[in-house]
N, C-alpha and C positions, 0 to 999 in steps of 0.2 A: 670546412676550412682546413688547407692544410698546415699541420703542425709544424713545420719550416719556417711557416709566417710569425713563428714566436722565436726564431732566433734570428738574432738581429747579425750574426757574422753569416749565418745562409744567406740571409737578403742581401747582404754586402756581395757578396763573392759571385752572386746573380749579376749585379747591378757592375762589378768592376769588370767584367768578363765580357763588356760589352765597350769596344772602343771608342767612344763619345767625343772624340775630340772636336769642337766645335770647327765646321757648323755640323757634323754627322751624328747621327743620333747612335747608330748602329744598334737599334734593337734595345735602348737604355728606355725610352720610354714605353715602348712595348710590355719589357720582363717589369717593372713598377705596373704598371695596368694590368698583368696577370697576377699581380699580389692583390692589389685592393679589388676587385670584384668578387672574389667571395668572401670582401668583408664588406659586403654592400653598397661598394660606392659606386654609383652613375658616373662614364666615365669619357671623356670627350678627349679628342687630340686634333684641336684645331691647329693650322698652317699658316703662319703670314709669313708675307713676304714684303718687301720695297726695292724699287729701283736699284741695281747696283750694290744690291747684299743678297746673301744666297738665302734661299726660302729654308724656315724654323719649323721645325715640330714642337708641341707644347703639351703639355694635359692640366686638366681641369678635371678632377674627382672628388665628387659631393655625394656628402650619407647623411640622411636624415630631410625633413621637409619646415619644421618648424622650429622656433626657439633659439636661443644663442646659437652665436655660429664665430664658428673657430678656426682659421686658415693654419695653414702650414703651408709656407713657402721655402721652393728651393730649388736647384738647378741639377740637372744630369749631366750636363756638359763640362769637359774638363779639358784644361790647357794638355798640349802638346810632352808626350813623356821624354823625349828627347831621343840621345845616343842610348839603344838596350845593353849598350856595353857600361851603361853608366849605372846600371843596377844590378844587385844583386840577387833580383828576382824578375822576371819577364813583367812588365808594368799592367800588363792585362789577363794575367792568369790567377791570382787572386791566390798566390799561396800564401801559406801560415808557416811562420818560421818562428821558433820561442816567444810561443806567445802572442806574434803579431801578425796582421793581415797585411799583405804589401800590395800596392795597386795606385795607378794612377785615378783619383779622386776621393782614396778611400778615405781622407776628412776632410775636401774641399769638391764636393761636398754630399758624397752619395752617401758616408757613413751615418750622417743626420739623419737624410732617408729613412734607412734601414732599419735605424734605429726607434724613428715614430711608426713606421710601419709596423716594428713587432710590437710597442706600445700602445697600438690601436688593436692587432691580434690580440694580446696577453688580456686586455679589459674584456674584447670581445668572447675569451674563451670560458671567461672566468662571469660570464652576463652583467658586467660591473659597468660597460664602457654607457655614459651619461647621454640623458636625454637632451638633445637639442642637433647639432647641424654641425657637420665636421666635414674641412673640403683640405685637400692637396691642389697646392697653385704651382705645379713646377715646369721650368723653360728650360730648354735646351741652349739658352743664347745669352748668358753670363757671363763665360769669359770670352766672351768676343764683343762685335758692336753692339749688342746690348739693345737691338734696335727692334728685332722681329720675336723678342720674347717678352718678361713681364710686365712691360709694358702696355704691350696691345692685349695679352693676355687678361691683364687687370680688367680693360675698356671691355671687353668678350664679355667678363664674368657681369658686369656691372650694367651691359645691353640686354642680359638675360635675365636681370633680376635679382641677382645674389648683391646681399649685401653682407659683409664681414665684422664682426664685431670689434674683432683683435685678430692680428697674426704674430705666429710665433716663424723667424726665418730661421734654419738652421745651420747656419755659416758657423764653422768652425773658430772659437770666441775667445776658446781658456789659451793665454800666455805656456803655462807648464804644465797646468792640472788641472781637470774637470769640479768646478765647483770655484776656479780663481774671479770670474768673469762675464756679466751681460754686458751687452751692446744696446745703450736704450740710444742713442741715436749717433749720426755721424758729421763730421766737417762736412761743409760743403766745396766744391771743386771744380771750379773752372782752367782752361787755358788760353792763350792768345800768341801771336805774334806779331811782332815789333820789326819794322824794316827801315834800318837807318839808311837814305838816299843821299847819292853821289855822284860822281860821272867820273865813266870808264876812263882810263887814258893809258899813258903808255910811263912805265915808274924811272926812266930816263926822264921824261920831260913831267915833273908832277905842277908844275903850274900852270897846265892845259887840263890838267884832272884835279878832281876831288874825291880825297879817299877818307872815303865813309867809317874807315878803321880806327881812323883818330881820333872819333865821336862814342867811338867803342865805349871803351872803359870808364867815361862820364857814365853813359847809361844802365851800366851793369850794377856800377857802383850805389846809383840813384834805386835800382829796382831791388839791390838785396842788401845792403851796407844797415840801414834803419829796420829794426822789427818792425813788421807791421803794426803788431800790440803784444800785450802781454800776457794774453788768454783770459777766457774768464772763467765764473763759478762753475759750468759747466763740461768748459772742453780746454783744448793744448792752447799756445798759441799757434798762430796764423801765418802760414809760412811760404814764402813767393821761391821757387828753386827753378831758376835757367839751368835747360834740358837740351838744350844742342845753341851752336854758334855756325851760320852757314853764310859763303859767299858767293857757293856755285862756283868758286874761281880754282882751273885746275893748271892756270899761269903764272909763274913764278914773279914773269916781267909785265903784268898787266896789273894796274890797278882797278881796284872791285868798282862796278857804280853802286852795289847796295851790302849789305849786311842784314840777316836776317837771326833775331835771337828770338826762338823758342823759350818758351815759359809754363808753368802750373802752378796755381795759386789755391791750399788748402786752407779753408778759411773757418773762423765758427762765428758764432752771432753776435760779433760786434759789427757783424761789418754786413752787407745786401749785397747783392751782385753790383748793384747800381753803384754804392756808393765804394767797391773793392773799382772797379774800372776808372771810375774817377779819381780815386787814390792814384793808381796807377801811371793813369797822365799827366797827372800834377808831376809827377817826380820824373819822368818821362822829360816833360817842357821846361821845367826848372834845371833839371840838366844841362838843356840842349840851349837853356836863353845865353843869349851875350858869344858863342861860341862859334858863328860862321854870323860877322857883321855886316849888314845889310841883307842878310835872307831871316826869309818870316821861318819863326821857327815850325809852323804846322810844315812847312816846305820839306823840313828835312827829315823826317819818320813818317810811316803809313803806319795803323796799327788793324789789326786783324784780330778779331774775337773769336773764338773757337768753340762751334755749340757738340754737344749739349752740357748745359750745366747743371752741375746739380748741388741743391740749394741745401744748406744747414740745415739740422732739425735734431729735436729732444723732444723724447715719449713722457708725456707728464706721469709722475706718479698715479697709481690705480691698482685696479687688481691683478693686468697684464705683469705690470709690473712688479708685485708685490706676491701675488701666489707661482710664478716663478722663481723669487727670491728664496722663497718660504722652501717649494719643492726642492729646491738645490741644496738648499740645509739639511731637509729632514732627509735626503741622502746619502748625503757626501760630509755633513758637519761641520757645512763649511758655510759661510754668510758671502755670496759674487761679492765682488765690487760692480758699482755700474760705473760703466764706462761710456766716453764717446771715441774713445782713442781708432786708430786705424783709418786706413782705404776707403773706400766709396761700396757698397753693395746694392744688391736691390731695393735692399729698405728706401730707397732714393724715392722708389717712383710708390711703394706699399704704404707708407705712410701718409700718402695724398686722398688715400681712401680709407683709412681705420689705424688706430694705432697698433703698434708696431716693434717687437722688441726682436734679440739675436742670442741666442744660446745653441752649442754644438761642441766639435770635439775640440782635443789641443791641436792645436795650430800651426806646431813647431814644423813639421813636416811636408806642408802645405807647398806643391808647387815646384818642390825637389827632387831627384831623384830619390828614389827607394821610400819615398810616400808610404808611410803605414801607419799603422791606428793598433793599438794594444786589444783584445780579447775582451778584458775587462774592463776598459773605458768603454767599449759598445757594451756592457751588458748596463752600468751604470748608467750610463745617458739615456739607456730605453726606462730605465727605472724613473728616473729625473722625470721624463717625458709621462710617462705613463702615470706619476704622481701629480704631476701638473695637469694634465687633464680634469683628473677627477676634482682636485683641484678650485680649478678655474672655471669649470660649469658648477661646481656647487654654490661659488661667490657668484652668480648670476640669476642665482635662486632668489 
C-alpha cells in the first residue's frame, strides 16, 4: 500500500487535479479506484445513462465479504469554477497557500473523500481496520440532474446483493467549524408551476382582452403572504419561494393571454407531498373565487407539478447516529448539533435503503470561487472518520 494513501491532502490534490465538472468525469473516478485497490476493495464503474441526459460514470467499491456493512457515499462531480480570473489560484491545480488547499470541490465534496480514504489506509496500516464489509457508493452526477447517478447506483448495488447496514454521506455539514454539525435528515422539496389564463389582445382595446396580470398579485399573495406552519420538533419551517414570473411577452402594446409563476416548496413533516399540493390549490382557488364572474374558476389557472420530488425524512436515533456523535467529541470536544437544516442531498434517494446520516468538511466555501479546505480540518475529519469506524463496527458486535 502506498503511503500517500494516509495523507488525506495527497488524496485531495489527486482527486482536485482532475476536472470533474458535471457531467465529465475527467479521470476523478479513475485516480479514487487507484487508491482503494490496494486497500482491497472490489471495484466496479458502472455507466447509466436516460434519454436526453448525457451518460454517468459511477463506482461501487466493496472490502470484505461478510458482517456489518458500512457505506460511504459521495460524489466526484463538481459545479462549474467559473471566471479563472476570479480566483486566486487555478481552481484545478490543487495549490496550497497558508495553510490551505484551493480547488474546485475541495469540501463539496472530494475532501470527505480523501479524507475516508486515508481513514480506511491509516486503520489498514496500523491492522486495526474492523472485521465486517465496507463499500464506497460515489456518483459523478450530484450537481447536476441527479438522474444517472445515486440513484440507479443504489438499484445496481441492491440487484447484486449488497445490503448496507448504515451509510455515512460526506457532504460538507459544519456552518464554521468541524465538530459544529450532523445532517441526520432533510426538508423535503418539490416544485411546480402555476399558469394564470387570459386572452391575448391588443392594450388599446382591453375589453376585447383579458389580462391575466390582474390576477397576479391575488395569487402571489395567496401562495406566500400565510406561513405554511411553524416548523416542528425536528426541522425549520416550511417555506413556498416564487422563483421567476414569466409572460413570454416581449410587447410593450400586447396584452399577455397567460402568466406563468414558478415556485419551490421546502417542506418538513407536517405536511406529504399530497397533502403540500392540495394546500397549495386551496389557496390557488380561494384567490381566484368571486374575481372573473361568471368563469369557473378551474378556467382560469393550469397547474404543473414538477417531478422529481423528494420527500422529508429524519434518521431515528441509533448507533449511526450516536457513535458518530461520540467520535466528533472524542476529537474535536465538541458535542454536533443534529441538524435537518439545509438543501436537498443524496441522502434523498440513500435513506430508502438503510439509514443514513451527513458529516464533512466546513461548508463556508462551498461553491465559491477560491473553494479551499484548511490542512488541518482534513487531517481532523480523517481522524473523526477513522474513529467512527472503529467505532461503529464494534457497536455491531
Amino acid at each position: 500500500m502506498s503511503t500517500t494513501l494516509l495523507d488525506p491532502a495527497d488524496n485531495l490534490s489527486r482527486l482536485l487535479r482532475c476536472a470533474s465538472v458535471t457531467p465529465e468525469d475527467a479521470g476523478a473516478l479513475g485516480t479514487l479506484e487507484a487508491m482503494l485497490k490496494p486497500l482491497g476493495f472490489l471495484v466496479e464503474r458502472p455507466i447509466f445513462e436516460a434519454d436526453g441526459t448525457p451518460a454517468i460514470e459511477n463506482l461501487l467499491a466493496i472490502r470484505g465479504q461478510a458482517g456489518p456493512h458500512l457505506c460511504f457515499a459521495g460524489h466526484t462531480d463538481v459545479v462549474p469554477p467559473g471566471p479563472d480570473a476570479d480566483w486566486s489560484q487555478p481552481p484545478f491545480a490543487a495549490i496550497v497557500k497558508d495553510g490551505e488547499i484551493y480547488g474546485r470541490g475541495a469540501v463539496d465534496m472530494k475532501g470527505g473523500i480523501a479524507c475516508f480514504v486515508a481513514a480506511v489506509a491509516r486503520l489498514e496500516s496500523k491492522g486495526a481496520l474492523p472485521e465486517g464489509r465496507l463499500s464506497f457508493l460515489i456518483t459523478g452526477d450530484e450537481e447536476g440532474p441527479a438522474i444517472n447517478g445515486t440513484v440507479k447506483l443504489l438499484a445496481h448495488a441492491e440487484q447484486a446483493g449488497h445490503r448496507f447496514d448504515a451509510c455515512l454521506l460526506g457532504e460538507p455539514t459544519n456552518p464554521e467549524a468541524l465538530g459544529d454539525m450532523i445532517k441526520i435528515g432533510r426538508r423535503g422539496s418539490f416544485s411546480g408551476v402555476v399558469t394564470l389564463n387570459g386572452r391575448q389582445g391588443h392594450v388599446a382595446y382591453p375589453h376585447l382582452a383579458d389580462n391575466p396580470m390582474r390576477r397576479l398579485a391575488l395569487v402571489l399573495a395567496a401562495l406566500q403572504n400565510t406561513p405554511l406552519d411553524g416548523g416542528t420538533e425536528r426541522f425549520q419551517p416550511s417555506n413556498l419561494e416564487v422563483t421567476t414570473v414569466d409572460t413570454g411577452n416581449s410587447a410593450s402594446n400586447v396584452i399577455p393571454a397567460r402568466v406563468a409563476i414558478r415556485f419551490n416548496i421546502r417542506f418538513n413533516d407536517h405536511w406529504t407531498p399530497e397533502t403540500l399540493r392540495a394546500e397549495v390549490l386551496r389557496r390557488i382557488e380561494t384567490a381566484l373565487s368571486g374575481v372573473a364572474p361568471g368563469r369557473d374558476v378551474a378556467d382560469l389557472y393550469e397547474m404543473t407539478w414538477r417531478e422529481p420530488v423528494s420527500d422529508v425524512f429524519v434518521t431515528a436515533p441509533g448507533p449511526l447516529v450516536e457513535e458518530l456523535s461520540d467520535a466528533v467529541e472524542a476529537v474535536t470536544g465538541r458535542r454536533p448539533e443534529l441538524s435537518t437544516s439545509g438543501g436537498t442531498s443524496d441522502a434523498r434517494y440513500i435513506k430508502n435503503h438503510c439509514p443514513v446520516v451527513e458529516f464533512g468538511l466546513v461548508g463556508k466555501t462551498m461553491h465559491m470561487a477560491n473553494e479551499r479546505v484548511a490542512l488541518s480540518d482534513l487531517e481532523t475529519l480523517t481522524a473523526i472518520y477513522e474513529t467512527f469506524l472503529t467505532r461503529w463496527f464494534a457497536a455491531q458486535s
